[in-house]
C-alpha positions as CSV (number, residue, x, y, z in Angstrom):
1,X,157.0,73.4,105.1
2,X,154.0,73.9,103.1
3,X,151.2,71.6,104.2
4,X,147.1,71.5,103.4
5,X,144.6,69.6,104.9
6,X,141.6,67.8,103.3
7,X,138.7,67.0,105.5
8,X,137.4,64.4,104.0
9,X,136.4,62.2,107.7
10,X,132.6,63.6,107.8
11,X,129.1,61.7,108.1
12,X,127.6,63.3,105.0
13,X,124.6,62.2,105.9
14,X,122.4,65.2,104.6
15,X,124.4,64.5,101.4
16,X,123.7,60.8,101.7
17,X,127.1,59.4,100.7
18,X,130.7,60.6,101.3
19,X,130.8,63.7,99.2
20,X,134.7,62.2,98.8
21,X,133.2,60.1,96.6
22,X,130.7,62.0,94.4
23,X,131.9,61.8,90.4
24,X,133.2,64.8,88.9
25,X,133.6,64.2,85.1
26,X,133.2,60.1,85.6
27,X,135.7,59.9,88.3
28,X,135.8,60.3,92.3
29,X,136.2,63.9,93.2
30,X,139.0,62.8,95.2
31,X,141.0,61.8,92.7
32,X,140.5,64.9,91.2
33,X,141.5,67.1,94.6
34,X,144.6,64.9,94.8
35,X,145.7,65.2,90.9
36,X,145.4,69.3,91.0
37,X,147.2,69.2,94.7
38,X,150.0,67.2,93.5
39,X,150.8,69.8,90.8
40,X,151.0,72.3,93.5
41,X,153.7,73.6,95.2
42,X,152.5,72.0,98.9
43,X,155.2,69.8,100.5
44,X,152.4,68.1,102.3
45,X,148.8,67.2,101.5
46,X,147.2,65.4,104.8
47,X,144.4,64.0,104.0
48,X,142.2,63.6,106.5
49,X,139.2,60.2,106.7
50,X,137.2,58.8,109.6
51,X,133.4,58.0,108.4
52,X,133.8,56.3,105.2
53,X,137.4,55.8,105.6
54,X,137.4,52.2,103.9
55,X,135.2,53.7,101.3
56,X,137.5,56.4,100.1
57,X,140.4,54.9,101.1
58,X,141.4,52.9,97.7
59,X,140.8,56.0,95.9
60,X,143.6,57.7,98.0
61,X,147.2,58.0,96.1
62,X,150.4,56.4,97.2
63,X,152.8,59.1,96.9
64,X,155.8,60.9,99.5
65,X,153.4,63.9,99.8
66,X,150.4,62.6,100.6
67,X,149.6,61.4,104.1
68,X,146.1,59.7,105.6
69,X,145.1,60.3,108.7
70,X,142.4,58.7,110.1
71,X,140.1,61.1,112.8
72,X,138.4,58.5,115.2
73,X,136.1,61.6,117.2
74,X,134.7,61.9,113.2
75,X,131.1,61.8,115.0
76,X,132.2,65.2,117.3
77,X,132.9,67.5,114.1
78,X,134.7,68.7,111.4
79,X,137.2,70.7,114.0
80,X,137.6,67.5,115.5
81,X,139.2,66.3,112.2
82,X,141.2,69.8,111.3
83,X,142.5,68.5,115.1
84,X,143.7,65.5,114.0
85,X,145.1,67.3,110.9
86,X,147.2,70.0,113.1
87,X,148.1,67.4,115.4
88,X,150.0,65.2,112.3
89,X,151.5,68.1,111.3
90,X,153.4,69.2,114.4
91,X,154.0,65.6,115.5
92,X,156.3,65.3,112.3
């Protein structure tokens, strides 16, 4: 199986909100990740939230190849959410 996974469970607080979020051509650059990863050939796309979860979370797609997983030691790192990530991916 093919799987990628999106960090998207940091503070960005240098950046000041979830860069998730930030518009790319009038729209949520997440929506954007998601569109062109969905045209790939991945099998999986775990995406993965903590920080602004609620935030970004109606801008994530419903769809069999996308999963959300939700990195509660968000605060501890980004290897803390590539963790979380791996540890989805071999649960399965």
């Amino acid at each position: 199986m093919i799987s990628l996974i999106l960090l998207s469970g940091g503070l960005s607080s240098r950046f000041g909100s979830p860069k998730s979020l930030a518009p790319w051509k009038e729209r949520p650059l997440i929506s954007h990740l998601q569109e062109i990863l969905l045209s790939s050939h991945l099998e999986e796309i775990l995406i993965v939230t903590g920080a602004h979860a609620h935030e970004i979370g109606p801008f994530l797609l419903d769809h069999r190849k996308i999963k959300v997983v939700y990195n509660k030691n968000y605060k501890s790192g980004q290897t803390y959410s590539l963790k979380a990530g791996f540890e989805e991916i071999y649960s399965s």
